[in-house]
N, C-alpha and C positions, 0 to 999 in steps of 0.2 A: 479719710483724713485729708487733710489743705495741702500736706506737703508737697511742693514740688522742685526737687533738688535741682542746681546749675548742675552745668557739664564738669567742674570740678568737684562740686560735692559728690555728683554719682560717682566720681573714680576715686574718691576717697572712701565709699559706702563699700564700692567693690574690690579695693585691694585686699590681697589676701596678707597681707606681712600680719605678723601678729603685733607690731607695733607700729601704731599710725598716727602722724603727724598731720593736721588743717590749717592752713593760716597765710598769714603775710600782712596785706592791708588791711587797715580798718574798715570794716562793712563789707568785708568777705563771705561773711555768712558761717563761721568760725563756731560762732557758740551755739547755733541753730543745728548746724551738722553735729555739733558733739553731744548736745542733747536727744536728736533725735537717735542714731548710733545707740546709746544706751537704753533707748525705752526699746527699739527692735532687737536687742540683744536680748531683755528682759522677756520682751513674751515670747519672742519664738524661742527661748530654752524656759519652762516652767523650771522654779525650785534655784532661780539663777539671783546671784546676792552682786549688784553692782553698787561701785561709788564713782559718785560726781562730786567734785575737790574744786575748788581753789584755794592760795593761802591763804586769806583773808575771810572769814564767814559772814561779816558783815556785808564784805564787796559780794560774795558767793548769793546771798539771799537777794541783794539788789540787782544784781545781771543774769548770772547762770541760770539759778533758782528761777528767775522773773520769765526768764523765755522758755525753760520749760516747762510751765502752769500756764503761760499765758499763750504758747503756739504750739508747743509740741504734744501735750497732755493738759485739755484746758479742761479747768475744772469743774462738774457739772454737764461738761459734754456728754453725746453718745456714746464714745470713747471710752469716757471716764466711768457711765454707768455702769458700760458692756463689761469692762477690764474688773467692776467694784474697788477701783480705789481707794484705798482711804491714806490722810497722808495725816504722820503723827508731828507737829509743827512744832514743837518743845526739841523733840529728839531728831527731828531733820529727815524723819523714815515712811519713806511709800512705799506699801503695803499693795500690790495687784494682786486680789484676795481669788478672783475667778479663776485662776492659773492654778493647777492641780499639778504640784505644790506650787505656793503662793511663791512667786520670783518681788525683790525687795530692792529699792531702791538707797542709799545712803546719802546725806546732801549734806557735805560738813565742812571745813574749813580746815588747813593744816596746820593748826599749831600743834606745840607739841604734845597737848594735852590730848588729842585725837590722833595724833600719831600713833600715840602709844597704844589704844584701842585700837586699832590698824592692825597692829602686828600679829594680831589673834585672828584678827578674819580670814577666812575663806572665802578668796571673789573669784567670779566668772571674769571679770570684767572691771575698769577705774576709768575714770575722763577726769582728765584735769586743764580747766581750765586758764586762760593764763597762765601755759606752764613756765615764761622766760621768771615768774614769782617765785618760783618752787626751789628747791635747793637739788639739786639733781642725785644726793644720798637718800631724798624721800622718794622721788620716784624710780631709782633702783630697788629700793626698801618693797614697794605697790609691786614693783615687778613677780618680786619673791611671793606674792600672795595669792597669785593666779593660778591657782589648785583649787577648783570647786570641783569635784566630782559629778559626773555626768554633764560635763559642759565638753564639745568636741576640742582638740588643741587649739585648731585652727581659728575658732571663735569665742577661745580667752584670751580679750584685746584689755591693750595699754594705748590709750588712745590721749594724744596731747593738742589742746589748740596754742598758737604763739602769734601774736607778730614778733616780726623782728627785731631780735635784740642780742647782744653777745652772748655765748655761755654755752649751757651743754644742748641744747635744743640745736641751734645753728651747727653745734660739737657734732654731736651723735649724728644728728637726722641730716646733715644737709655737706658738710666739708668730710666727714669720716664714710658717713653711709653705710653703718653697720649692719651687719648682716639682720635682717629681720626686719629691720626698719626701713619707713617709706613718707618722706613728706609732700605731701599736695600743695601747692605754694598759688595762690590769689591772690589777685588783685580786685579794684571796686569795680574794673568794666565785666566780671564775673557773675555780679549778682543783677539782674533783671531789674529788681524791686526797691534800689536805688535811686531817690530821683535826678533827673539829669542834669542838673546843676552842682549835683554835689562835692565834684571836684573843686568849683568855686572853692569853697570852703580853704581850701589848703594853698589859696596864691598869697595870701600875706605870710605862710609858714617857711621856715628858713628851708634851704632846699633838700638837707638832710634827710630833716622832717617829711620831705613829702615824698622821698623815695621810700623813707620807711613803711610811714603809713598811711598811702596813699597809691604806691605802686606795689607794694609788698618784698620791697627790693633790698635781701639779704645782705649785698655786697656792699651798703650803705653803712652798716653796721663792722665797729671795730671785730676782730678775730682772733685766731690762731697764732701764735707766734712764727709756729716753724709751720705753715698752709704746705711748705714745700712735700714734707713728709707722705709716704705710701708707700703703707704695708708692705703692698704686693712688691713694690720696686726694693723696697730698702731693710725688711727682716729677711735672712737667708736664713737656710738648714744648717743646724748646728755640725760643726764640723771643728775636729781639733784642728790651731790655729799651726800655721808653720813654724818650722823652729828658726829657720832661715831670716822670718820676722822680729820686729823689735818691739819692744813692750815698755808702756808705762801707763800710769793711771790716775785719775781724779779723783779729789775728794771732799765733800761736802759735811763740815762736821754738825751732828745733832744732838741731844738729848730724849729733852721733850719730843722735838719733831726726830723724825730717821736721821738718820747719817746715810750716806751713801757714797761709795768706793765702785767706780766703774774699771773696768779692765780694757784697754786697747791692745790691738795689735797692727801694726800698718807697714805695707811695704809699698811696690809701684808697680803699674799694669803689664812691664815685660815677662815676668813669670811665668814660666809654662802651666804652671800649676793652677792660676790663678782663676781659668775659667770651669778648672772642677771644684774651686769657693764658688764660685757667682753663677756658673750656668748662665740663662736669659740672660740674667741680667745683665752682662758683658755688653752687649746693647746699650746701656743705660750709660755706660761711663765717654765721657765727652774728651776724642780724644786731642782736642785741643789741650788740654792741659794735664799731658802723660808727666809732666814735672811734676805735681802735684800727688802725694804720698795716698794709695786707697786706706782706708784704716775701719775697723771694724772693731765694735764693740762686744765686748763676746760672755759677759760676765758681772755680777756685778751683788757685791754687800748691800746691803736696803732695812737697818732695822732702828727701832729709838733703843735709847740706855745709856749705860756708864761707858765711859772711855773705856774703860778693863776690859766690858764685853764687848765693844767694838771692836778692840784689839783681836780680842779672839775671835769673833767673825769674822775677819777682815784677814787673821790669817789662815785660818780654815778655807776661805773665799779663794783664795790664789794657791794650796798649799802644791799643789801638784805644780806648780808655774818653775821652773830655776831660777828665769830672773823676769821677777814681776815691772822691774824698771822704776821708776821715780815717780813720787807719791806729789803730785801741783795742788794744794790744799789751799781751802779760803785763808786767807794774808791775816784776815780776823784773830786766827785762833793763837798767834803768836804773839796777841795782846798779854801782858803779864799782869792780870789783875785776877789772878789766885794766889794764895798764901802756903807755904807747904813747912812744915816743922823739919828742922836738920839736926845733925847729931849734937849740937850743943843746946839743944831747947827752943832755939830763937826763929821765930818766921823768917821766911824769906820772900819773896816774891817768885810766883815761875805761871807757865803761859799753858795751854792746855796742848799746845805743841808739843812742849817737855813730855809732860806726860804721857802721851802717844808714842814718842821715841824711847821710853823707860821701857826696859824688863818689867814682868815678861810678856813675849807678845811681840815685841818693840814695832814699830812703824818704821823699817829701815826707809831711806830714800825720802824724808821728808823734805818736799820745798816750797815755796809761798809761787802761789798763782799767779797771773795777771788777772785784775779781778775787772776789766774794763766790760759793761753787760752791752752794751749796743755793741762792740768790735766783734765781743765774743758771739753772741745772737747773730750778727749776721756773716761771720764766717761760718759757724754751723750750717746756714740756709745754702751759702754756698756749695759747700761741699755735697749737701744732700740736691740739688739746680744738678749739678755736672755727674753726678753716680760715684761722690768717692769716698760717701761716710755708709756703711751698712749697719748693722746689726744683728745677731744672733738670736732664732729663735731658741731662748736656754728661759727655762722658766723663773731662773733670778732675775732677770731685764723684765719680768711683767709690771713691775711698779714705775719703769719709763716706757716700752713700749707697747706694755697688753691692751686691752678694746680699753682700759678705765685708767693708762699708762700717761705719767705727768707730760710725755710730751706730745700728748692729744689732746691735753686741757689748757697747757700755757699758754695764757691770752695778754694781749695789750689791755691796760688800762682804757679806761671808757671816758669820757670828756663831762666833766660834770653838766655842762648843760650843750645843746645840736650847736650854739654861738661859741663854743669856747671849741680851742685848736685839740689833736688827739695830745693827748699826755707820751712820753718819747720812752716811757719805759713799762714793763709788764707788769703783770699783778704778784705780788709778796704772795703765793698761797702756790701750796703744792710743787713747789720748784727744787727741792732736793737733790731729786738725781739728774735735774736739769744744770741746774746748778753746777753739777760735777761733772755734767757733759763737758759743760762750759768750760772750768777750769783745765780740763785736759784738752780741750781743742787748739786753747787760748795758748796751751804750752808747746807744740808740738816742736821736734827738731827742725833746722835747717832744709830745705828743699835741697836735691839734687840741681847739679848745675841744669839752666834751661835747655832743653833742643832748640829754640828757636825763637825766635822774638816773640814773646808772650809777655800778657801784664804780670809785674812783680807780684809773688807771692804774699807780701805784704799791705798790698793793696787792696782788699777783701772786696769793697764796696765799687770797686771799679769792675772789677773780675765777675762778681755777680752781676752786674747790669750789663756785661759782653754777653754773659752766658744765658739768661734771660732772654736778650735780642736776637740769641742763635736758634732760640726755642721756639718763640714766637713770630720771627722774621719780621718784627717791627723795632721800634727805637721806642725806649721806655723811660720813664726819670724814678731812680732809689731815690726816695725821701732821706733824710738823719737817720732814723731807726728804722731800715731795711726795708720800707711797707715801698710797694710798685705801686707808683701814680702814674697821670699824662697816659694811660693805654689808648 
């Protein structure tokens, strides 16, 4: 065979993670490694059923499709004789008939009408091309399917090409780094076979544009909301919370979507106590600013439904607490544009607040948030910068903090075109219990008087940009919506 990998494709070919990432710039060699990857998976295990994906089938048969018939598996080759291919062109299916059992190729497109034939397969193996297309619950979905028998663990691969672009690719593979996962990241000075001019190409592209795709440069691309967040630094062992500390909670109301009731408890770093909570991590907390309350998330309601059953989660949630403290709720919900029938027949008006403070159940401690999202957004980042917000590994916090946890997905809005400025707020999607971070951060009591000339507590975006500068021992500029420019 013709193949002959760059220095990045062969250490894409050789990781072992069982989930592997190729990509960056255009003309990386991106869909060549993902094609090839899949025909080596295919013979060297006989009886092995792989699919090759993008969203679109159309876009799939004119790129994916077109490089692996035209360089990886050409058709008619000695290859092609040796192996007996045969490829059924209606249903998308190569057949390596010489492999005792015959190993099957899949080449379809993800709508949802192949999804759902998806769900039944047994694969050794998926490549998905252009995965920043994909919805990241289809390719959790592929993950689950990677049960073919007699295929070894280690080489039932979930294999993804990207450039760069926001979302769960950049999420997973490259800011989180989850365990198993491994992205190879190119650029065009990678591929040989490039001609040398080709950079040309991209001097009239705005300059976004050609760190994207042209250098393969991930940092180019909008992100994460809270980048600050780690695991490792900021989930602790669950441990019951002191009594000594003070409690109150947030709340995020849902139906359709979850509701979600977080639990705080926060006190300040003098505690003897405090380094059998945090261990290591006492390290972590910046003692510049010992006025500044530690507070830990330790708990938390998470479900969609009626007010009634919220109620009842939500008291079940805290029951063991004495005094669960003051419930900061979106300011929304105190809207009265519901109707409720009273003892004389006649409607009334009342708010879904009401309702939450009614028998039985009641919501004691209800009070309206501050709902300001850039103040609140970047006092969270703060706190998480200096070591004074943790979290509880308790397996109610999985729908904000687990590996698929809202506040690993919360991303800034993307700029409709590389010429237009970033948009200064997040994305409406999956923000619940972020949501209700928020409103409890936003509420917290009064600071202790200062030790010592420090920036006002009140002044979040000043305080972050000190504490940043003490991190990195340079001068940085916070943008409006928290993002660090001028590095």
């Amino acid at each position: 065979m013709t193949y002959i990998p760059n220095e990045k494709q062969i250490e894409a070919h050789c990781a072992t993670e069982q989930f592997l990432g190729y990509g960056g710039a255009m003309g990386g060699g991106k869909t060549r490694w993902l094609c090839e990857m899949g025909l080596l998976l295919s013979v060297k295990f006989p009886g092995n059923f792989g699919l090759l994906a993008r969203q679109s089938g159309p876009a799939l048969k004119l790129s994916t499709q077109e490089v692996f018939f035209d360089e990886v598996l050409i058709k008619g080759s000695r290859e092609w004789k040796n192996l007996k291919a045969k490829f059924n062109k209606s249903e998308g299916l190569l057949v390596l008939e010489a492999l005792d059992p015959p190993s099957k190729i899949w080449f379809t497109g993800l709508d949802s009408d192949n999804v759902e034939r998806v769900k039944s397969l047994n694969l050794g193996w998926f490549g998905i091309d252009e995965a920043t297309e994909v919805a990241e619950s289809i390719f959790m979905m592929l993950c689950t399917r990677l049960r073919r028998k007699g295929i070894p663990k280690e080489f039932r691969k979930g294999l993804v090409s990207a450039n760069p672009e926001a979302g769960w690719i950049k999420r997973r593979f490259l800011d989180q780094k989850l365990g198993n996962h491994k992205f190879i990241q190119a650029n065009y000075k990678d591929n040989p076979h490039l001609p040398d001019d080709y950079p040309d190409l991209f001097n009239s592209m705005p300059t976004r544009w050609r760190e994207k795709y042209l250098l393969g440069n991930w940092g180019a691309v909008s992100g994460l909301v809270f980048k600050e967040f780690d695991p490792k630094i900021h989930i602790i062992p669950y441990k019951e919370s002191f009594p000594e500390w003070k409690r109150f909670r947030g709340f995020d109301h849902g139906q359709q979507n979850p509701a979600a009731c977080l639990g705080f408890t926060y006190g300040y770093t003098d505690p003897v106590y405090l380094p059998e909570l945090l261990g290591d991590r006492m390290d972590y907390i910046n003692k510049k600013y010992d006025n500044y309350p530690i507070i830990i998330v330790d708990r938390m309601y998470y479900s969609s439904g009626l007010v009634s059953e919220h109620k009842a989660g939500i008291a079940k949630t805290f029951e063991n607490i004495d005094r669960p403290g003051l419930v900061y709720a979106d300011p929304s919900i105190w809207r009265k544009d519901r109707e409720k029938i009273v003892g004389d027949g006649k409607p009334v008006e009342y708010s879904i607040a009401q309702e939450y403070m009614e028998s039985p159940d009641a919501l004691r401690g209800l009070v309206r948030a501050n709902n300001n999202v850039s103040v609140g957004i970047d006092r969270i980042s703060l706190l998480l910068i200096i070591g004074h917000l943790f979290f509880m590994d308790h397996e109610s916090l999985d729908s904000l903090i687990g590996e698929t946890g809202e506040i690993r997905s919360y991303s800034w809005k993307q700029p409709k075109t590389d010429d237009d400025d970033w948009p200064e707020e997040p994305i409406k999607r999956n923000d619940h219990a972020c949501d209700a971070l928020r409103y409890g951060i936003m509420s917290l009591p009064p600071l202790r008087a200062e030790k010592s000339k420090l920036i006002p507590y009140n002044s979040f975006m000043a305080a972050r940009k000190r504490a940043i500068e003490d991190k990195l021992g340079k001068s940085v500029t916070i943008a409006k919506n928290g993002k660090v420019i001028g590095l």
